[in-house]
Structures are given as structure tokens and as C-alpha cells.
N, C-alpha and C positions, 0 to 999 in steps of 0.2 A: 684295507680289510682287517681281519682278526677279531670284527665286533658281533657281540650275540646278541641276538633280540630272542626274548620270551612271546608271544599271544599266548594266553591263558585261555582256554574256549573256546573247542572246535566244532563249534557252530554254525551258520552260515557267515555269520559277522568275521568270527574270529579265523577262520578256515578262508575267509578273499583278502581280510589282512595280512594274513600270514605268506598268501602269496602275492599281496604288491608287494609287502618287504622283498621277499626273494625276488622278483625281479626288478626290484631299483638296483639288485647286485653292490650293494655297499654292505654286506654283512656277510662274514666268515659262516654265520648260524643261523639258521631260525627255527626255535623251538614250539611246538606247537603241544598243549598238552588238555585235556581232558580227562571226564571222570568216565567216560564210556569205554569199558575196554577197546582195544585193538583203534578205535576211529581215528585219533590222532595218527596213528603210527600208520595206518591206510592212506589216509591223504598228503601224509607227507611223500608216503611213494607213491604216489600221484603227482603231487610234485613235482620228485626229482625227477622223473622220465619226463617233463616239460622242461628240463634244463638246455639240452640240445636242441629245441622249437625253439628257443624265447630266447637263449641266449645269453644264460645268466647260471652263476659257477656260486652262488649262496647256497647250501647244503642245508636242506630241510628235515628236521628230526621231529618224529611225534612220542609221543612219553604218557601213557596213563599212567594218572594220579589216583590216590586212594583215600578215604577220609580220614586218617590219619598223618596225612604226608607222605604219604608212599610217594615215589615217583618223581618228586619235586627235585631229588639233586641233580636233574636233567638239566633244572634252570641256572643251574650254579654258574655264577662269573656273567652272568647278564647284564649287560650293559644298559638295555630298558626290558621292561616288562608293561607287556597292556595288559591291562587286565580286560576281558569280555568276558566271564562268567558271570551268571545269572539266568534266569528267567524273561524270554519274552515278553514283549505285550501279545496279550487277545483282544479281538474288535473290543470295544466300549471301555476298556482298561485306561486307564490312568498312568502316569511314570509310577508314581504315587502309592498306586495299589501293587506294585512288587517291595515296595522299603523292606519289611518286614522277614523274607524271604530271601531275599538280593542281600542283605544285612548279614545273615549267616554265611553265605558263602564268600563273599568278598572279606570278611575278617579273616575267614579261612583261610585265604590265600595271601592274602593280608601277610599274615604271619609266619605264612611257608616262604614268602619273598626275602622277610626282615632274616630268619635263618640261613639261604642256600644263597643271595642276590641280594648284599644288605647294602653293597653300592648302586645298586640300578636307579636308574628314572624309572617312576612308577608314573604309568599314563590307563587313567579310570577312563571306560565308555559303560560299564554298568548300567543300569536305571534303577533307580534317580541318581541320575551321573551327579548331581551337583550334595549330594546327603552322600554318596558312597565312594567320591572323591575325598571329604571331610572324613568319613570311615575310616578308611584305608591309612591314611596318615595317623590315626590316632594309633590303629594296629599294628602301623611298622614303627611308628615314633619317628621315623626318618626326620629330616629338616624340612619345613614345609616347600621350600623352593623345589624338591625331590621328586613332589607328588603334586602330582596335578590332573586334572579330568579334561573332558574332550565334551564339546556342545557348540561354542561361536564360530569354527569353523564349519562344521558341520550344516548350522542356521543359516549362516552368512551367504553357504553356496547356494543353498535351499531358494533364499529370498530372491537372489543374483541373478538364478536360474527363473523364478516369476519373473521377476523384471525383466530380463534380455525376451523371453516368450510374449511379455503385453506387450512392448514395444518393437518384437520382431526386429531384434538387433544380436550381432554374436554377444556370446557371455564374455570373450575376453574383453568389450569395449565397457561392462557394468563395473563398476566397486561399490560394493555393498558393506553392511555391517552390523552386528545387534549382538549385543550384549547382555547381562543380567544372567537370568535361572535357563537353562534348559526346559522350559513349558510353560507354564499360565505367567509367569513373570519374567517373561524374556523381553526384551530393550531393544526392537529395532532402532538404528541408530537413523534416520532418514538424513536428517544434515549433514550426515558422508556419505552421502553413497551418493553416484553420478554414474551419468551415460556417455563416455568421449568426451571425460572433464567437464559437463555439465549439470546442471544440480536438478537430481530425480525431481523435485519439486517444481522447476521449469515446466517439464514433462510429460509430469502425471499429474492431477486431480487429486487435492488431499486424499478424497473418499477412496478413490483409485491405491494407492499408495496404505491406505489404512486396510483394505480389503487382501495386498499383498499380504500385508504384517501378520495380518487373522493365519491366513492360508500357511504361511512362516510358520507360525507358533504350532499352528495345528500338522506342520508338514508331516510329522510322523505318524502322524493319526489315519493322517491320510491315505499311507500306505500300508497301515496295519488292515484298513477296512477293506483295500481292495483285495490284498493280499490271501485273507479269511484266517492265515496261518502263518506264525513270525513276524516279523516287523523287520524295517528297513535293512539293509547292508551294505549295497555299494557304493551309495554315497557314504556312511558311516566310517567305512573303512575305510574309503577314499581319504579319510577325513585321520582317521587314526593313525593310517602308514604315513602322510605327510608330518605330524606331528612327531613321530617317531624318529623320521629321516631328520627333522632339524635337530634332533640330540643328538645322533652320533655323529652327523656331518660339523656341531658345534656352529651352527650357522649366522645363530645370530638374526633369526628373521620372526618380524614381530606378527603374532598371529594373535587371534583372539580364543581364550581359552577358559577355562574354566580354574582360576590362581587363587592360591591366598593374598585377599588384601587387607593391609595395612597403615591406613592412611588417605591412601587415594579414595579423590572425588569427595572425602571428607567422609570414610566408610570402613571400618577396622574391627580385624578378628573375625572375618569370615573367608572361606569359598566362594566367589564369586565371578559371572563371566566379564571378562575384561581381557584386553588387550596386553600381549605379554611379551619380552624377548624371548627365545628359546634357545639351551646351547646345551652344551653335554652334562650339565650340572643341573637343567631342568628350567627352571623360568630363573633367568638374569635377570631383569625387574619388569613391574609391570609399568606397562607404558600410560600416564595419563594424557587425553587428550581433550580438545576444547569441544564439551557439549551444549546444549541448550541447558537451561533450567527447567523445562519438562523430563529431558533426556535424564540429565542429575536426579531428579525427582522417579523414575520411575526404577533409576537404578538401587536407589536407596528401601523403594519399596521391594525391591528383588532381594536386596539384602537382608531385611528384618525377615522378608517368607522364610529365607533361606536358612537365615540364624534359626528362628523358631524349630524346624526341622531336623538341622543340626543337629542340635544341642540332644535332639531325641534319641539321634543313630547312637551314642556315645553309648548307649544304655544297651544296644540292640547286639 
């Protein structure tokens, strides 16, 4: 024990985050902070009177923040910080259409982290995670292995979870995988992914297999529409607390994320989703593995979107 975790964003994302962490029970702290008076510091006592139900001795603090930095020395000595602040989607929304808005406030925080928590792993779920990942690192200056975003996990279970539903099989017999951008140029990876060691392609019906990918790419869309109000979370966060749990546990387990690559698959100087080690220092390296030449090909196109974009937030 003795570790803190930050979530930035007591939203619904950042508010089921903040209580898987509390109950993996590997964390001395979990800091919970927004811009909405009193909510944070509500729900962490909420929280804590589930400590006795659930079974978990992680002490939960909430901390409103002020636009100035008020607030922020709550996060001081954070071991990781997630950032979830930002703006929703609404039905017909785009990642796309928050840059601009999501842009402000992740600098913002940005640079309350590099002040109070300038050792943390910094783990982006923002939107557009894969431009507010790149952000974030530019605002704290950290080392790029530091900062990194949250997307291929998240996609991975998405797809996993189609697959094991068309085949009417458990999810733990699927391994799935997709790589590239968080949206229109996300990279299901189909030539790893199998059912009980077997190759999806077996399986499924290319068309079959290409109609997941759709449903994949669009998974959040999906639920913004049905939703009418917010977008996704407990898969998300599902997705963010495990990310989180490999940094302080130092685990060492290769997940697919959203890293600085350099090199790999013949692709350097960007953010991009790829498969990564994860340990208390943030991404130990990223892992390459053996694609197709379509697969290479659509990841390199994920990469140019992504540069192009990039390069924009810097400004923002």
C-alpha cells in the first residue's frame, strides 16, 4: 500500500473509476477531484461508507478544483493520475467535435499535474484521447514513456465482447485486438484474434468479421445514441482502472494503448494505438508484433490522421 491515485473528473466515467480503483484495494488514496463544488468530496463519501460492504480499506478523498489551481495540492505525491476531464459526446457528435474545448481543459490540468504530481504516470481517456494524450505531454513536458492514453483496451473488449455474442461463446474463450486511432482509423487487428486458439477467420465470414470492426469503431457511438445523454463509462473505466492497476502493481503486462512510437512497424514521432509493456514508469517499451501488410498499411494511415491532428493541439 502507501500508493495514490488521482482521477481528475467526477463525472460518471471518472466517479466508477475512481471506485474500481478503491476497490482493487491496492491504493493507500484515491483522489477524486472536480470543478463542481462539493460533488467530488460527496461521492467520495459515498464511497467510503462502501468500505465495510465491499471490503476494501483504499480511503477516498474528493477535492474541488478552481480555475486557477485551487485545489490541485490534494493530488500532490500521486503515483498516477487519470485524467477524465472534458466534455461528453452528444448523439451525432464526433471524438472530433470536443478538440477544441477538451483542449483547454486537459492543458489545464496538464499543468496542475506537472506542479503538485510531477512524478506521476499520467493515463489520458479525454476525447479525442489519441490529440489530448499528445496534449498533455506537451503541458507537463514529462518523458513521453510518462504519458500515455487509454483507447485499445477499451476497443479490444468492445470487439471481444461482439465476437463471443455472434458466436455465442464466453468472452474469456475470445482474444481480440485493434490498434491505430481511437475512431475512424482504428486497426482491428483480425489475424490475432481467435476463439479457443482458433483463428476468427475460420469462424466468421470475412463480411461477418468486417461488420464487427464497423460496430467496433463505432462502439461508442453506439452508446451515446442510445443513451440520449453522456457517453459510455463502465466499460471505459473498466478499461482505465486496469491500466492504472499495471503502474502501481509494476506488472509488466502488455496491453494495447494508446504510446509514443518511435520506430516501430516503421512509424515515428507520434501517439499512437499499439501494444505496450506497462510498469510503474508508464510504458517500458512498446511491443512489436507480426501484422499483415494491410494491417501495417492501415496503421500507418492511423498514424499520418493522427500526426496531422497532432500537430494542431500544440497550438490549442
Amino acid at each position: 500500500m502507501g500508493k495514490k491515485v488521482t482521477v481528475v473528473g467526477a463525472g460518471f466515467y471518472g466517479s466508477t473509476t475512481a471506485q474500481r480503483l478503491a476497490e482493487y484495494d491496492i491504493f493507500e488514496t484515491v483522489v477524486l477531484t472536480d470543478i463542481l463544488e462539493g460533488k467530488p468530496a460527496g461521492i467520495a463519501l459515498d464511497l467510503n461508507q462502501s468500505r465495510a460492504i465491499e471490503g476494501f480499506e483504499s480511503k477516498v478523498v474528493g477535492a474541488t478544483t478552481g480555475p486557477n489551481g485551487e485545489g490541485y495540492e490534494a493530488i500532490e505525491g500521486s503515483d498516477v493520475v487519470v485524467v477524465t476531464a472534458g466534455l461528453p459526446r452528444k448523439p451525432g457528435m464526433s471524438r472530433m467535435d470536443l478538440l477544441e474545448v477538451n483542449a483547454k481543459i486537459v492543458r489545464q490540468v496538464a499543468e496542475n499535474i506537472k506542479k503538485y504530481a510531477p512524478n506521476a504516470v499520467v493515463i489520458v481517456v479525454s476525447n479525442p484521447v489519441d490529440e489530448m494524450t499528445a496534449l498533455a505531454q506537451l503541458a507537463t513536458q514529462f518523458p513521453k514513456n510518462q504519458v500515455f492514453g487509454q483507447a485499445g483496451v477499451l476497443d479490444t473488449a468492445r470487439f471481444t465482447n461482439f465476437i463471443a455474442e455472434e458466436l455465442n461463446v464466453p468472452v474469456a474463450s475470445v482474444k481480440a485486438l485493434t490498434l491505430g486511432s481511437h475512431g475512424d482509423t482504428m486497426v482491428p487487428v483480425p489475424s490475432r484474434c481467435t476463439v479457443d486458439g482458433k483463428p476468427l477467420s475460420d469462424l466468421l465470414p470475412a463480411e461477418k468479421i468486417e461488420e464487427l470492426v464497423v460496430r467496433t469503431r463505432n462502439g461508442g457511438a453506439e452508446v451515446v445514441a442510445l443513451l440520449k445523454t453522456g457517453s459510455a463509462y463502465y466499460a471505459p473505466s473498466a478499461a482505465a482502472a486496469r491500466m492504472a492497476k499495471a503502474v502501481a502493481e509494476d506488472s509488466g503486462v502488455v496491453l494495447p494503448v494508446c504510446a509514443w512510437v518511435d520506430g516501430e512497424y516503421g512509424i515515428s514521432g507520434v501517439y499512437l494505438g499499439v501494444e505496450a509493456e506497462i510498469g510503474a514508469q508508464g510504458i517500458k517499451k512498446v511491443v512489436e508484433e507480426k501484422l499483415t501488410d494491410a494491417e501495417i498499411a492501415g496503421l500507418k494511415e492511423a498514424a499520418e490522421a493522427v500526426r496531422a491532428k497532432q500537430a494542431d493541439v500544440a497550438g490549442l
